[in-house]
NUTIKOL-777111 format. One record per residue (C-alpha): x, y, z; residue number from 0. Coordinates in steps of 0.25 Angstrom, whole numbers, plus 5000, padded with zeros to 4 digits. Example, Ala and Ser with C-alpha at 12.3 -4.5 7.8 and 13.67 -1.06 7.14 Angstrom:
2
atom east = 5049 north = 4982 up = 5031 n = 0
atom east = 5055 north = 4996 up = 5029 n = 1
//
This chain:
327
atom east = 5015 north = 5052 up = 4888 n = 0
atom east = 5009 north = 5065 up = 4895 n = 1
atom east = 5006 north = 5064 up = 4909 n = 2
atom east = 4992 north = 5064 up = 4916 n = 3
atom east = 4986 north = 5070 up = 4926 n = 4
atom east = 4973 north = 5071 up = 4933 n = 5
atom east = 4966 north = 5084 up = 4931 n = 6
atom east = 4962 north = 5088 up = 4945 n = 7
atom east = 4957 north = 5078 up = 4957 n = 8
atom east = 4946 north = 5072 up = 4948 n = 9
atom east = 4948 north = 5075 up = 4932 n = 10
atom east = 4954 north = 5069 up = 4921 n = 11
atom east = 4968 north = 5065 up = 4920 n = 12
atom east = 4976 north = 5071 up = 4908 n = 13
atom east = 4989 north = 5071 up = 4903 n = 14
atom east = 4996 north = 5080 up = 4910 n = 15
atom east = 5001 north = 5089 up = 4898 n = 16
atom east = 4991 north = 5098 up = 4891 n = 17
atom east = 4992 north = 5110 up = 4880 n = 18
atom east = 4989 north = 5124 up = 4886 n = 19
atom east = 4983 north = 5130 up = 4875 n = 20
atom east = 4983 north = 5146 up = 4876 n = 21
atom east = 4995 north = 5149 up = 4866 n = 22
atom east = 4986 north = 5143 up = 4855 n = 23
atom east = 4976 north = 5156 up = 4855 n = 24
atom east = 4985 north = 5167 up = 4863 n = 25
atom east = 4996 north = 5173 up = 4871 n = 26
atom east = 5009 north = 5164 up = 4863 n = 27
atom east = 5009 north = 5171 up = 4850 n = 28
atom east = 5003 north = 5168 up = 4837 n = 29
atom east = 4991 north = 5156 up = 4836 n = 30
atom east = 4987 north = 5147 up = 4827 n = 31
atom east = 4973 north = 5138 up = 4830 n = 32
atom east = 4979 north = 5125 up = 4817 n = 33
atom east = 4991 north = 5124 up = 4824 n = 34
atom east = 4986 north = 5125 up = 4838 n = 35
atom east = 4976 north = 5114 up = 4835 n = 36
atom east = 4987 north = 5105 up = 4830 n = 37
atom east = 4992 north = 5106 up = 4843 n = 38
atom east = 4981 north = 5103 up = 4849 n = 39
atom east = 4978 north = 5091 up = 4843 n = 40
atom east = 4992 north = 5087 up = 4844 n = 41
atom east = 4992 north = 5089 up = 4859 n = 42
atom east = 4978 north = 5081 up = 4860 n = 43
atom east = 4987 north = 5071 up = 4852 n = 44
atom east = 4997 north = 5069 up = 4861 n = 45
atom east = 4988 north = 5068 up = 4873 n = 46
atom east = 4985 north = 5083 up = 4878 n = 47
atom east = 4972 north = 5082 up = 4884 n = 48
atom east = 4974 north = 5096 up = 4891 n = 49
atom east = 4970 north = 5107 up = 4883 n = 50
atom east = 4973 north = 5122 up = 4891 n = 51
atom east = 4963 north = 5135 up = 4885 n = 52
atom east = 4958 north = 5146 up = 4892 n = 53
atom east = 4947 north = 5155 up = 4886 n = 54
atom east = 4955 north = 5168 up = 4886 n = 55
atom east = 4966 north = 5159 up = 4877 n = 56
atom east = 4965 north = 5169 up = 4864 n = 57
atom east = 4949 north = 5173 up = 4870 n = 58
atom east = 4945 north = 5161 up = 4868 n = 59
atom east = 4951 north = 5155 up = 4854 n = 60
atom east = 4959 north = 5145 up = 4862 n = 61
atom east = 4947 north = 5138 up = 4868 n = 62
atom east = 4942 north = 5140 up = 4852 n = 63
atom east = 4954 north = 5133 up = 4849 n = 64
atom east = 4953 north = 5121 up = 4857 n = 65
atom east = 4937 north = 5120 up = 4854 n = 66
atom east = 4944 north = 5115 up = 4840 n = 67
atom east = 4953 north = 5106 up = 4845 n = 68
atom east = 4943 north = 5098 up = 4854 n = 69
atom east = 4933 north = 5097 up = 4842 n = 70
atom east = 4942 north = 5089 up = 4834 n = 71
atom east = 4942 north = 5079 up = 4845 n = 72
atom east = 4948 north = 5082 up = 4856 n = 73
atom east = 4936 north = 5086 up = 4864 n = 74
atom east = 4934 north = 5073 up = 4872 n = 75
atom east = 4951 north = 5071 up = 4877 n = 76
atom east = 4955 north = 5083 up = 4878 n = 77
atom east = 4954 north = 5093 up = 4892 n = 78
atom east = 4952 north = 5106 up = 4888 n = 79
atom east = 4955 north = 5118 up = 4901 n = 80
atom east = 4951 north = 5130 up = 4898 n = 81
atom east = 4953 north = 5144 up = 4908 n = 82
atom east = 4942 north = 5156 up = 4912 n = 83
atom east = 4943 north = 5169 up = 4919 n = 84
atom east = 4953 north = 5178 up = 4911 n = 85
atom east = 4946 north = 5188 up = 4902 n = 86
atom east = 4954 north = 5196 up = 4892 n = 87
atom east = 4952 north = 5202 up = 4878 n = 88
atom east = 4956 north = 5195 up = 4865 n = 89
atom east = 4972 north = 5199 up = 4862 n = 90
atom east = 4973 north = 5204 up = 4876 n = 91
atom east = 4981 north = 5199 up = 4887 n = 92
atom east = 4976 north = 5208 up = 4898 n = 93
atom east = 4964 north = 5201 up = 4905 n = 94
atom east = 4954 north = 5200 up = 4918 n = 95
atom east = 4951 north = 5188 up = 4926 n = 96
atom east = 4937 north = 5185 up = 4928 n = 97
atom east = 4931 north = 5173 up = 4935 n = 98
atom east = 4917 north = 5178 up = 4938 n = 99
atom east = 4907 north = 5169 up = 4939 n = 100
atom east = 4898 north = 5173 up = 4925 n = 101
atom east = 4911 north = 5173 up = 4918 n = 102
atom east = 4915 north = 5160 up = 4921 n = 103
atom east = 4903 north = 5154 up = 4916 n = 104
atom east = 4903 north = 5164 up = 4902 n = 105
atom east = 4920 north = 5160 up = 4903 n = 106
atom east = 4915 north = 5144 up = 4903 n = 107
atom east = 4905 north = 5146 up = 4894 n = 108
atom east = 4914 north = 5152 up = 4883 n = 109
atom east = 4924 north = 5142 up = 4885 n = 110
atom east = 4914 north = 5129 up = 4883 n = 111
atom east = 4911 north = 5136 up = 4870 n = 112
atom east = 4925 north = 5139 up = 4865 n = 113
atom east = 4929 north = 5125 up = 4869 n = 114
atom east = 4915 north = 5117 up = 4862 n = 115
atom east = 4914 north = 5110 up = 4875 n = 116
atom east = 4905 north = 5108 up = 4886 n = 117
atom east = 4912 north = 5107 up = 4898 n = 118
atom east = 4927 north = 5114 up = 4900 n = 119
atom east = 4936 north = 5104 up = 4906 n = 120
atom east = 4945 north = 5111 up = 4914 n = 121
atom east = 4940 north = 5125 up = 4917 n = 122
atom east = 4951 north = 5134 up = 4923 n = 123
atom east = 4950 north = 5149 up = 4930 n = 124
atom east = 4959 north = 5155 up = 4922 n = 125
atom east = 4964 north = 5165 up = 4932 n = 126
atom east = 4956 north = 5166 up = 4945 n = 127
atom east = 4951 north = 5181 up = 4947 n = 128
atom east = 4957 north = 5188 up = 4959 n = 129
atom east = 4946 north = 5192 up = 4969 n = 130
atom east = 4935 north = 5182 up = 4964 n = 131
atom east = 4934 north = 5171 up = 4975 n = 132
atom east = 4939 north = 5157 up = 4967 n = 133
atom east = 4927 north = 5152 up = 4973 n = 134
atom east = 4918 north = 5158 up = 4964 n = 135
atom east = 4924 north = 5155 up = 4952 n = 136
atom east = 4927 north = 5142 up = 4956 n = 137
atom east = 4912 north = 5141 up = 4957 n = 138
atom east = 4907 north = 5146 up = 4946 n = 139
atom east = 4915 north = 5133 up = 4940 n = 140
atom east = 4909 north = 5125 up = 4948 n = 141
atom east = 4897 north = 5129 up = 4942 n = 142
atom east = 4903 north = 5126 up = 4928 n = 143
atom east = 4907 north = 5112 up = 4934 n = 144
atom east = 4894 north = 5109 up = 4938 n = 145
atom east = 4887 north = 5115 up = 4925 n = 146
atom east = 4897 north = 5106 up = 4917 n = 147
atom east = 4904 north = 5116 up = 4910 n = 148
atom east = 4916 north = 5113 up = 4915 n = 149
atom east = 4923 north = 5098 up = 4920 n = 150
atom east = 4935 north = 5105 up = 4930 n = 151
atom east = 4940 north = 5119 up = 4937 n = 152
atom east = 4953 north = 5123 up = 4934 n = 153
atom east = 4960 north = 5136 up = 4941 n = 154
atom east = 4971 north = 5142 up = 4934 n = 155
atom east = 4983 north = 5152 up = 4940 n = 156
atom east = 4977 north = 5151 up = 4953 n = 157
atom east = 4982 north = 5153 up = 4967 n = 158
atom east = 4983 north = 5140 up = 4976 n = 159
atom east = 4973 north = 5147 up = 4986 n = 160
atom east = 4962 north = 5150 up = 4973 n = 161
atom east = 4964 north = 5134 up = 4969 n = 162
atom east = 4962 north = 5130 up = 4984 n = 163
atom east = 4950 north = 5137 up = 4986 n = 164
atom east = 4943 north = 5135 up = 4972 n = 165
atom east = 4947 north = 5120 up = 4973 n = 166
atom east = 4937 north = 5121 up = 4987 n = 167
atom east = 4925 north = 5126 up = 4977 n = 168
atom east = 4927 north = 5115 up = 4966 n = 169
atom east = 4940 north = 5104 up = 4963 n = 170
atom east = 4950 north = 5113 up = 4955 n = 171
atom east = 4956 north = 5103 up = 4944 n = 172
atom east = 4966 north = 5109 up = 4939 n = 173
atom east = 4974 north = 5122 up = 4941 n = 174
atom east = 4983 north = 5129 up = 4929 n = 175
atom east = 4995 north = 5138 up = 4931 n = 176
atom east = 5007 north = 5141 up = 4924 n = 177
atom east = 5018 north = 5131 up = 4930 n = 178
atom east = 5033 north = 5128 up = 4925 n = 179
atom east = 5047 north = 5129 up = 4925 n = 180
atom east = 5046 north = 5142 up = 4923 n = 181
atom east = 5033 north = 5145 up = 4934 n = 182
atom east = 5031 north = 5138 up = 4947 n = 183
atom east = 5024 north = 5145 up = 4957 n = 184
atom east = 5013 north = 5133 up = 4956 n = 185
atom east = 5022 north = 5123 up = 4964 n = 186
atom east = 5022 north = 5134 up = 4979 n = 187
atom east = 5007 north = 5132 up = 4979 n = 188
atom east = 4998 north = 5127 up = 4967 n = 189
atom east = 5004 north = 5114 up = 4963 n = 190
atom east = 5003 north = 5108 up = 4978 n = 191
atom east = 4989 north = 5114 up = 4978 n = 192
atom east = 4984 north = 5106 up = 4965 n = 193
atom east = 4991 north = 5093 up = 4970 n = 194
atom east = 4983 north = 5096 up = 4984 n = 195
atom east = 4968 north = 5097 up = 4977 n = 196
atom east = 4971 north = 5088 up = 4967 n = 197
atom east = 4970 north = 5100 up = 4958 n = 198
atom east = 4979 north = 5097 up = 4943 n = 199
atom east = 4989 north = 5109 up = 4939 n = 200
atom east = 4989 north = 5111 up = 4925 n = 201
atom east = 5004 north = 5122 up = 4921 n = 202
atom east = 5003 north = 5130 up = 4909 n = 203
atom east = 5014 north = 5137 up = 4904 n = 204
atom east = 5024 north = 5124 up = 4908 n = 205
atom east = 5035 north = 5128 up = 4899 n = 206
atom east = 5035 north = 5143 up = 4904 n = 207
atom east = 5027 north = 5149 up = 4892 n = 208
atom east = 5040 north = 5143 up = 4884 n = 209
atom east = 5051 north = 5148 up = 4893 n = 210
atom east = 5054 north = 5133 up = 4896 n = 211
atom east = 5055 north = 5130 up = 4883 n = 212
atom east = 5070 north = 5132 up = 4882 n = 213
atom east = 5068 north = 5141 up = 4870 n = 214
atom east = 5061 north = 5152 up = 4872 n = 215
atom east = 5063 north = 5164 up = 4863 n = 216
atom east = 5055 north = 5176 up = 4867 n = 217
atom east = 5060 north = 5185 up = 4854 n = 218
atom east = 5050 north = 5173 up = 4845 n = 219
atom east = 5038 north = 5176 up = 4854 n = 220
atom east = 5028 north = 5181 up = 4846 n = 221
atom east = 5023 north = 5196 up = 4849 n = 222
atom east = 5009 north = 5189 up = 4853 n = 223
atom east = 5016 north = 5178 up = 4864 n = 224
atom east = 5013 north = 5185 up = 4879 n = 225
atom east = 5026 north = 5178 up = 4883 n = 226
atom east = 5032 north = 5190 up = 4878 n = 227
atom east = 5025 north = 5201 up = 4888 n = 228
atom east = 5028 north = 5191 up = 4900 n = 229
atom east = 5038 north = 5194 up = 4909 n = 230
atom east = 5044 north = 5179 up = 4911 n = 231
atom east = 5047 north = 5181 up = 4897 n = 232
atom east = 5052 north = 5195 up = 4895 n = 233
atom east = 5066 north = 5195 up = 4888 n = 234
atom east = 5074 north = 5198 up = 4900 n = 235
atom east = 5067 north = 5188 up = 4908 n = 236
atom east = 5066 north = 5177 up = 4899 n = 237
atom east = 5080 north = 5178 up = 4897 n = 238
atom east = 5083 north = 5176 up = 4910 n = 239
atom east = 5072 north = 5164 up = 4911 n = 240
atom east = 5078 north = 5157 up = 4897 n = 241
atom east = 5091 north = 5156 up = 4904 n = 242
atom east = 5085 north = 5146 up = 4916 n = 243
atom east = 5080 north = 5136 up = 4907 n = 244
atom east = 5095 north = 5126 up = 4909 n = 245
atom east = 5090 north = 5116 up = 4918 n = 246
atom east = 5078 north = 5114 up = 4909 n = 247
atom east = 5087 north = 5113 up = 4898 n = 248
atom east = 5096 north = 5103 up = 4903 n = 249
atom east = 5086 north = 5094 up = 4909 n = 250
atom east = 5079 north = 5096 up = 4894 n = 251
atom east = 5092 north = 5092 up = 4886 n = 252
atom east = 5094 north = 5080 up = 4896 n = 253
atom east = 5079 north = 5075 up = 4894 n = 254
atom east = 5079 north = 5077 up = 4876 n = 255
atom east = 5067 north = 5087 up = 4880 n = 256
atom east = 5066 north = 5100 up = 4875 n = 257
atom east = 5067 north = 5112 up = 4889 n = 258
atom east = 5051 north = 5113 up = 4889 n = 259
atom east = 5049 north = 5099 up = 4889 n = 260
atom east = 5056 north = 5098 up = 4902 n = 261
atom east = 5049 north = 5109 up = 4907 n = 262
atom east = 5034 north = 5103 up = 4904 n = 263
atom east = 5041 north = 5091 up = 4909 n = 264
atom east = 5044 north = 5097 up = 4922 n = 265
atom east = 5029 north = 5102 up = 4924 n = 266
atom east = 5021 north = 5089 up = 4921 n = 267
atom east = 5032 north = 5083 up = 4931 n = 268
atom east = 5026 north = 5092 up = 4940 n = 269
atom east = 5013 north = 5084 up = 4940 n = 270
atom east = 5006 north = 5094 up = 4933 n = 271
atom east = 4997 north = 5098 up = 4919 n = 272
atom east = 5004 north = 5106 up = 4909 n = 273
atom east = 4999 north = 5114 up = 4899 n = 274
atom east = 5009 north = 5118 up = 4888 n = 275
atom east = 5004 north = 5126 up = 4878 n = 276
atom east = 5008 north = 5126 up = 4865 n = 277
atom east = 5006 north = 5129 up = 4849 n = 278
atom east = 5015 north = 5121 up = 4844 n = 279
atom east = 5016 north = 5106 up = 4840 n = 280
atom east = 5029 north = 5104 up = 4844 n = 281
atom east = 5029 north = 5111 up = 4856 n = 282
atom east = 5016 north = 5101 up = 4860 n = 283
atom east = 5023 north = 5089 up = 4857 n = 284
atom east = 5036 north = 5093 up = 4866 n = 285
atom east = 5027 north = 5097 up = 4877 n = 286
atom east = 5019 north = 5083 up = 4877 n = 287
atom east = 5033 north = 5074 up = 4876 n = 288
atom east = 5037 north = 5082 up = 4887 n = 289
atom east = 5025 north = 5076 up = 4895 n = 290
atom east = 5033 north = 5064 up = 4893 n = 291
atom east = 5047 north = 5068 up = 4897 n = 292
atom east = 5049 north = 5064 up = 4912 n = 293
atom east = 5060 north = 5073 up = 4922 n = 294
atom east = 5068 north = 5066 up = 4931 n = 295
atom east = 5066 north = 5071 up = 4946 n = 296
atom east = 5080 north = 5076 up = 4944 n = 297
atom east = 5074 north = 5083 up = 4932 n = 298
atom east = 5062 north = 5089 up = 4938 n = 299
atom east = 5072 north = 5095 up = 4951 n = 300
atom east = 5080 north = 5101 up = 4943 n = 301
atom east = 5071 north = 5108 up = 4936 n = 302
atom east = 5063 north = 5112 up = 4948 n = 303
atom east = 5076 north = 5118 up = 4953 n = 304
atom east = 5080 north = 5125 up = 4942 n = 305
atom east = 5066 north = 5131 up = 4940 n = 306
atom east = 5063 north = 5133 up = 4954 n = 307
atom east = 5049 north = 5144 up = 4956 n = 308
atom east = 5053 north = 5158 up = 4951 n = 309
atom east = 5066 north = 5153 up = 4942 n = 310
atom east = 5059 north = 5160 up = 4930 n = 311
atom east = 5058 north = 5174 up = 4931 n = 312
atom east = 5046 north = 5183 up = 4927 n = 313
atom east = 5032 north = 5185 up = 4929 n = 314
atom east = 5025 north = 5173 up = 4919 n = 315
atom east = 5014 north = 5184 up = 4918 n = 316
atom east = 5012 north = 5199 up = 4917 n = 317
atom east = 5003 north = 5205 up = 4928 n = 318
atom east = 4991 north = 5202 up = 4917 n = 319
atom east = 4993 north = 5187 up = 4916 n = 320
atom east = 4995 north = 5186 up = 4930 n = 321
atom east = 4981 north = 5193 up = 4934 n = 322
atom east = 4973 north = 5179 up = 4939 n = 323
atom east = 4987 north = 5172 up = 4943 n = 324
atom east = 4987 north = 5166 up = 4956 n = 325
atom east = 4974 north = 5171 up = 4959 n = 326
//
């Protein structure tokens, strides 16, 4: 059974697993919308109610995408998040942030009609743009609030400073960052922020983009999948990254769970949403019975000490995908 979770001080609560969507339009090699909508039903099936998009997923297909999925019934249990403020051309990874005021409301607008809905449940800041006030953005969302085109802010990749003061504006609900074995700069500041404010943390990329998976090969990435330009995963580095994965192995062989269960296992123990994305049936159904499996204390410890902050090297982004970071 999945864990829940409220969603935010005064939202919904959930189950605490969800399916990050992206890789179902983009970025992770070849796609395909019949199987992807397998795997969302399936994933409704099982109980996934969150569902993760952003408009700039494949320029707007993934939002398509998922206008599909909730038409065949889904529209009244599933939570649909969906991201603003990243501009960038189709097939193009290089991009600009921009959270003006009038492209917030053309951004929102877009997304209600890609989506067939009229109100966006959880409406994230993609990426905050460095040298606009927070405040301003976080009022031109009030506004959408108030107009009732959207039920709930959300902030993604921000600095605890940029959540503090947009959270003075209006309640944040949730805020979305990558998290996991692999990544933890969360814990120093962020996660202690979000318990403070009542705020719900949502991690995507929980199994590292794969690396946690125990079986990564980088030599089968497709030419399309932008693992391969990042530097985490360059072949020297990912050498040196696939040989630190023991302790996750051995806690995985003790449990009858595969490495990557144990990883996802390791976040939601943490008290927190995640969001693995995925393309593949299988993968889906491993993710959810790992909401299920439940690590010792002894377990948890000794993965928190083998994978202490900075244990993987490599940047997770190129200077590109980092533009909006910690903003």
């Amino acid at each position: 059974m999945i864990p829940t979770l409220p969603l935010g001080a005064d939202g919904p609560v959930l189950p605490a697993l969800g399916l990050g969507c992206m890789g179902m339009s983009e970025f992770y090699g070849e796609t395909d919308d019949k199987r992807s909508l397998l795997v969302l039903r399936r994933a409704h099936e099982l109980g996934v109610r969150m569902f993760d998009t952003a408009d700039m997923y494949g320029n707007g297909h993934n939002e398509e995408l998922l206008a599909r999925f909730l038409s065949e019934g889904g529209r009244d249990s599933a939570l649909v998040a969906t991201k603003f403020g990243i501009r960038k051309a189709p097939g193009e990874y290089a991009r600009t942030i921009d959270n003006s005021t009038e492209y917030i409301r053309e951004a929102c607008e877009a997304s209600l009609q890609r989506l067939g809905v009229e109100r966006i449940a959880l409406y994230y800041v993609h990426r905050a743009e460095t040298g606009r006030p927070i405040e301003d953005t976080m009022m031109a969302l009030a506004n959408l609030v108030q107009a009732g085109k959207i039920a709930r802010i959300g902030l993604s990749e921000v600095s605890d400073d940029t959540l503090r003061r947009a959270h003075t504006v209006h309640p944040v609900a949730a805020v979305q960052s990558e998290y996991s074995l692999t990544t933890r700069d969360m814990e120093a500041e962020m996660l202690p922020a979000c318990r403070e404010l009542e705020i719900a943390f949502v991690a995507y990329s929980p199994l590292g983009r794969g690396l946690l998976s125990g079986a990564f090969d980088l030599d089968a990435l497709s030419e399309s999948d932008f693992r391969r330009n990042l530097p985490r995963f360059s072949s020297s580095t990912m050498e040196e990254n696939l040989t630190r994965l023991d302790t996750l192995r051995v806690i995985a062989d003790r449990r009858e769970a595969t490495p990557a269960q144990v990883a996802l296992a390791w976040v939601l123990a943490k008290g927190v949403f995640a969001i693995p994305g995925t393309k593949q049936l299988s993968y889906l159904e491993q993710n959810v019975a790992a909401a299920s499996l439940r690590l010792s204390p002894d377990d948890i410890a000794r993965l928190d000490r083998a994978y202490a902050p900075g244990s993987f090297i490599g940047e997770r982004y190129t200077a590109e995908g980092m533009k909006g970071v910690n903003a």
